[in-house]
N, C-alpha and C positions, 0 to 999 in steps of 0.2 A: 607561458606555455598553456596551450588549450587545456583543459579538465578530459578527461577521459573515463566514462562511466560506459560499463556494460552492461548487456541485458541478456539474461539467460534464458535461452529458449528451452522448453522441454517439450515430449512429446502430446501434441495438444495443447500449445501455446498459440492463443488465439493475438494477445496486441502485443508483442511484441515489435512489430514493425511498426506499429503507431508510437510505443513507448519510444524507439529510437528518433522518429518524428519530432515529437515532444523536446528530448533531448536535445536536438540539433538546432531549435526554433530559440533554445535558453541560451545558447550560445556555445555549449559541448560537445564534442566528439563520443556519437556513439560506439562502443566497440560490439559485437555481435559475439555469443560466449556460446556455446554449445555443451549441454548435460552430463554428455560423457567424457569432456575435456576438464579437470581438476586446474589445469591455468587458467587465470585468471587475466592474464595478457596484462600485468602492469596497468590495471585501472586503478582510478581513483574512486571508487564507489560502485554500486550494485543495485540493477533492478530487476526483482524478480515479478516479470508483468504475471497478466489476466489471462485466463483459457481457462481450459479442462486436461490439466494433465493428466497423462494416463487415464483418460476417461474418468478420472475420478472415482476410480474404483478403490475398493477397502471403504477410505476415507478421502475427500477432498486432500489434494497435497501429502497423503501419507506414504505413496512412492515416489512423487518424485523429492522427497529428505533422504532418500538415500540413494541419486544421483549423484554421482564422481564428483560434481561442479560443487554440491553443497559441502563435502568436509573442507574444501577451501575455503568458501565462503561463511563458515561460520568460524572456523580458524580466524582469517579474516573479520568477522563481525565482532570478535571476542577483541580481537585488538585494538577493536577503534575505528575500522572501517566502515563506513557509512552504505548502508541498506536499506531499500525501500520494497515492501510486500504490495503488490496493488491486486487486491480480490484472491485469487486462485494463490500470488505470491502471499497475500499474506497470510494464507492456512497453512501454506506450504512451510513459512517463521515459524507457527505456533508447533507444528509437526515436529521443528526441528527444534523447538525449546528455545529459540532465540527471543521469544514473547509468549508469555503467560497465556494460558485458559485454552480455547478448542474454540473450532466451529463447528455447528449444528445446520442439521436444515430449515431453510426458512420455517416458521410458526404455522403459517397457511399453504404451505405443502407444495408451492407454486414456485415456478420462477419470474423473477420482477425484473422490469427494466424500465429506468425511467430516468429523469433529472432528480436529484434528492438537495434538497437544502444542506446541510454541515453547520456546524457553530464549530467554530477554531476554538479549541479551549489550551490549546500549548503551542504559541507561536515561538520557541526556544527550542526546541530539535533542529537535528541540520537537515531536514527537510521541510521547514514549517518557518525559517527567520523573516519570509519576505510578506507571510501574514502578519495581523494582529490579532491579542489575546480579545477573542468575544465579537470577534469577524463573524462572516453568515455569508455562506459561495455553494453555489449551484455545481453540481458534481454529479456525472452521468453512474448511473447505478442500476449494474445488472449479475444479479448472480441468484443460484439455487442453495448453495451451500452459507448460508450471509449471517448467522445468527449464532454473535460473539456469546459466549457461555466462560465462564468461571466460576470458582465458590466465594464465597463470604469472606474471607480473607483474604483472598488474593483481589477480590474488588476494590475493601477497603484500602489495599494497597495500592492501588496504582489510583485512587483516588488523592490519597494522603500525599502518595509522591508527585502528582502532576504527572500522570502518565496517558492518562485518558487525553487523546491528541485530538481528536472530533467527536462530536455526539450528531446524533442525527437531532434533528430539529422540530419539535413537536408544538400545537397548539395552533396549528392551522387547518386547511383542508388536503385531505390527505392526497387527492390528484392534483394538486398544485406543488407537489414533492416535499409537502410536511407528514411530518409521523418517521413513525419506524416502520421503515420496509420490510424488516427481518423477524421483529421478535428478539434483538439481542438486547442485554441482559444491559439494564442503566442506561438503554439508548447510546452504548459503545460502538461508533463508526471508522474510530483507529486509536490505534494504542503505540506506546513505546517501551523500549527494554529502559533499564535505570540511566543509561549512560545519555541517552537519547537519540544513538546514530544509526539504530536501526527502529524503525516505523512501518507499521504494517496500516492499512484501511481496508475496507470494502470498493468503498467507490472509484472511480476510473479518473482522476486528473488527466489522463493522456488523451482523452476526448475532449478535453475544454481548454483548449493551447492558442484555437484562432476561430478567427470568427466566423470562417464562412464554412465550415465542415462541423461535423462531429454534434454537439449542442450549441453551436454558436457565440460561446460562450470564451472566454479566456482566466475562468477562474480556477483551473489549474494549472497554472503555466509556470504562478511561484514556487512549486514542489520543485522543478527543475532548476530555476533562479534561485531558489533559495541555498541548495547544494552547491552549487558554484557560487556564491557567495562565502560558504562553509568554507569549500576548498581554498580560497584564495588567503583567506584569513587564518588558516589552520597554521 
């Protein structure tokens, strides 16, 4: 039986139709989930893509956590279902407590878009099994709200537990897509809850799936592969 992952659109849901893209390229059936519908349509997993929802007022992601679709979905997330935040979805996770700390606004007040380096530092999430630990993939990266913040405990924490899923990649030149783009806090470019099946980032895997679009690149493609890998074996 195919995998069935949906992607929930909200108002100001910018890749969503690339994210299903993505999805369909790994070999799964996207299903297409809308804000104000609390079904979930019998999926096997959840991706909350990239935009501006709700213009991003208040806070990046602070309206739409309290979209109809998300009491399901974290219902859902608390039991084991597998969730993926990408940018706009992952503040939308931290909004909704499914992942620790906040995001801020970039450090230099700007908005960035660019190719960004990653180091895989947790190739054991079910989004992350078809990397390896201390990998290094080019991942398109654009957003104003980008700079992961927590305190001193909760850092140590998700350091201690292997929760820190990407850092961004420093000691190069910075237009070559090394450095921190954002300003976040230990060069934290994605993180996990304890269990590891929901994953938030910053950067866009759903741009880097084939070669001839998006960055040309196909070094996002395992976030997709790797979840139906998950699935099959769960």
């Amino acid at each position: 039986m195919t995998a069935r992952i949906g992607v929930v659109t909200f108002p100001g849901s910018l890749d969503d139709r690339d994210t299903q893209r993505a999805i369909k390229l790994a070999g799964a059936e996207p299903v297409a989930l809308w804000h104000k519908d609390k079904d979930l349509k019998q999926v096997d997993a959840v991706v909350l893509p990239g935009g501006f929802s709700y213009g991003d007022y208040l806070r990046a992601g602070a309206i739409s956590r309290f979209s109809p679709v998300m009491a399901t979905v974290i219902e859902q997330a608390k039991s084991g279902m597998p969730v993926l935040g990408i940018c706009n979805g992952f503040q939308i996770l931290t909004e909704a407590h499914l992942l620790p700390g906040g995001m801020l606004g970039n450090d230099h007040l700007h908005f960035i878009c660019r190719d960004q380096k990653l180091k895989v530092e947790n190739a054991e999430t079910a989004w992350t099994l078809d990397y390896e630990s201390g990998q290094e993939i080019n991942i398109p990266l654009k957003n104003m709200d980008g700079r992961y913040v927590a305190d001193e405990r909760t850092l140590d924490m998700l350091e201690a537990e292997g929760r820190v899923v990407f850092r961004y990649v420093v000691g190069g030149e910075f237009a070559d897509g090394f450095g921190n783009p954002n300003g976040s806090l230990r060069d934290i470019a994605g993180i996990s809850n304890e269990a590891g099946n929901v994953v938030g980032l910053m950067p866009h895997p759903e741009h880097a799936v084939e070669p001839l679009v998006g960055s040309g690149r196909t070094d996002g493609l395992p976030f997709f592969t790797s979840i139906l890998k998950k699935l099959v074996n769960a």
